[in-house]
C-alpha positions as CSV (number, residue, x, y, z in Angstrom):
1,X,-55.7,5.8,-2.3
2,X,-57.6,4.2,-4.9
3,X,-57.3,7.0,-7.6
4,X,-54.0,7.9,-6.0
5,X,-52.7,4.6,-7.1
6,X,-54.6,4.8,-10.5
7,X,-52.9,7.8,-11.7
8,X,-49.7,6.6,-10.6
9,X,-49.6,3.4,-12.7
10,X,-50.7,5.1,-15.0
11,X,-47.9,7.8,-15.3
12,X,-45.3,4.7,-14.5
13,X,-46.8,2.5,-17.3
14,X,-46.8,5.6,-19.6
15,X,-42.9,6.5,-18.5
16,X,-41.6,3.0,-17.8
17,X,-43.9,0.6,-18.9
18,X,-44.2,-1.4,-15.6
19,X,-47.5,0.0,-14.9
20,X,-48.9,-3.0,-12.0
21,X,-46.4,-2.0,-8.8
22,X,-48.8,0.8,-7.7
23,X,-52.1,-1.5,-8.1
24,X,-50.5,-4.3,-7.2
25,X,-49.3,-2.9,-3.9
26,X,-52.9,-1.5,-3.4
27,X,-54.3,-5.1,-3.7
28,X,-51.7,-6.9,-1.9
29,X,-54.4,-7.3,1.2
30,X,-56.8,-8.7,-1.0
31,X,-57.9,-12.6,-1.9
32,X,-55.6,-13.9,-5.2
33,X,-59.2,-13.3,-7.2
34,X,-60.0,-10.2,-6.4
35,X,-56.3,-8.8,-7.1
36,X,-55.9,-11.1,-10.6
37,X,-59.2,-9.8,-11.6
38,X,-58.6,-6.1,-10.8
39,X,-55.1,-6.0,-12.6
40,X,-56.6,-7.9,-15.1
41,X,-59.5,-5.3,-16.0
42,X,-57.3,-2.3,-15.2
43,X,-54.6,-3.2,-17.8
44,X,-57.2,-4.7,-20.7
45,X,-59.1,-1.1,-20.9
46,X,-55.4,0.9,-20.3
47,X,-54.4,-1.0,-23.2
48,X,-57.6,-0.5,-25.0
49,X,-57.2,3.0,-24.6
50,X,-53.7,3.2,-25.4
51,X,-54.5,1.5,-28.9
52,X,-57.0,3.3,-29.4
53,X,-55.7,6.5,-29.0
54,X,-51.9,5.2,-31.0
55,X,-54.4,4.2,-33.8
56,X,-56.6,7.6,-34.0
57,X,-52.6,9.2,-33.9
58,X,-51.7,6.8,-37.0
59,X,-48.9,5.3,-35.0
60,X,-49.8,2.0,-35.7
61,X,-48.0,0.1,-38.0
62,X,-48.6,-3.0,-40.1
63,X,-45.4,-5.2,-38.3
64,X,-46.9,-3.8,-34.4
65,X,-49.6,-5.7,-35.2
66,X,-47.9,-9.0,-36.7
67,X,-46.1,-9.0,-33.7
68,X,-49.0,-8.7,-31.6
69,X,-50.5,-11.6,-33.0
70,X,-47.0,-13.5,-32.8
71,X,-47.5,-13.1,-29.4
72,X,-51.0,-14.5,-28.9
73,X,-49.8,-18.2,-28.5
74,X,-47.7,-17.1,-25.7
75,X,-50.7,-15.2,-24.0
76,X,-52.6,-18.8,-24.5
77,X,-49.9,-20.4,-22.7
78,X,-49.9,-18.2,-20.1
79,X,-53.5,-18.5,-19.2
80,X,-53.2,-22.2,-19.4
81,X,-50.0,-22.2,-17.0
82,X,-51.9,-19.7,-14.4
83,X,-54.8,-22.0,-13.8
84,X,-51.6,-24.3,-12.1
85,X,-49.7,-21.3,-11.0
86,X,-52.8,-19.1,-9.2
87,X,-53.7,-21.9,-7.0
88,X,-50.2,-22.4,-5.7
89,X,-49.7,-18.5,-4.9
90,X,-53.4,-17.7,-3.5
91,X,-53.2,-17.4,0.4
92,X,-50.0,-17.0,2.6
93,X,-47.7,-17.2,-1.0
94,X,-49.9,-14.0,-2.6
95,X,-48.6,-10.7,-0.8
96,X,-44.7,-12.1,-0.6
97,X,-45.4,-12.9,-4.5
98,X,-47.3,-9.3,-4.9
99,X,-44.2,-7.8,-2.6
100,X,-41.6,-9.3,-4.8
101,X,-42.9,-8.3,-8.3
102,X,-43.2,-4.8,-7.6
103,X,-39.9,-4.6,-5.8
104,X,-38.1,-6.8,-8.8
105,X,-39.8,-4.0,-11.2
106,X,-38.6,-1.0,-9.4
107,X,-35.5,-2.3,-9.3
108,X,-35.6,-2.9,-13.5
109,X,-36.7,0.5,-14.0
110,X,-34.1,2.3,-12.2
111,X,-31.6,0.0,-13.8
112,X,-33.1,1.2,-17.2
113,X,-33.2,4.6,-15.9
114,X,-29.5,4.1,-15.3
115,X,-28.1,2.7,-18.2
């Protein structure tokens, strides 16, 4: 199930950039860390290995990465906001929370599909 769920986030995050449903959903029986931390690891080396592999291809370009690091502040204030937001959501709060991302991203990506 494991690889199973690997391979398909990473064929949805390659199609439909919503990569984290299949993970997610794997996780959703597991404590808040254990589920943060795998997400967290799976989509830092994806994304590693996606920018590698765009930069190798040349298909980086100079205002991809301005906007990257236009971005960063937001990625600080995220991590800041979590520290409040993890505590509330570990326990009885994490699978309905894990439950109602993935089905609030399958329902975005048929919409995109759609339209």
């Amino acid at each position: 199930t494991t690889v199973a769920a690997g391979v398909a986030s990473g064929a949805m995050g390659t199609a439909t950039s919503i990569g984290g449903p299949p993970l997610a959903l794997l996780y959703q029986h597991h404590e808040g860390p254990v589920l943060r931390s795998t997400l967290a690891v799976t989509f830092g080396v994806g994304t590693l290995i996606s920018l590698g592999a765009l930069a190798l291809a040349g298909e980086v370009q100079g205002w991809q990465v301005l906007l990257a690091l236009a971005l960063v502040p937001g990625i600080g204030g995220g991590l800041v906001a979590s520290r409040f937001v993890a505590r509330r959501l570990d326990g009885r709060w994490l699978r309905p929370a894990v439950l109602a991302v993935a089905a609030l991203a399958a329902v975005l990506a048929i919409a995109n599909g759609l339209l």
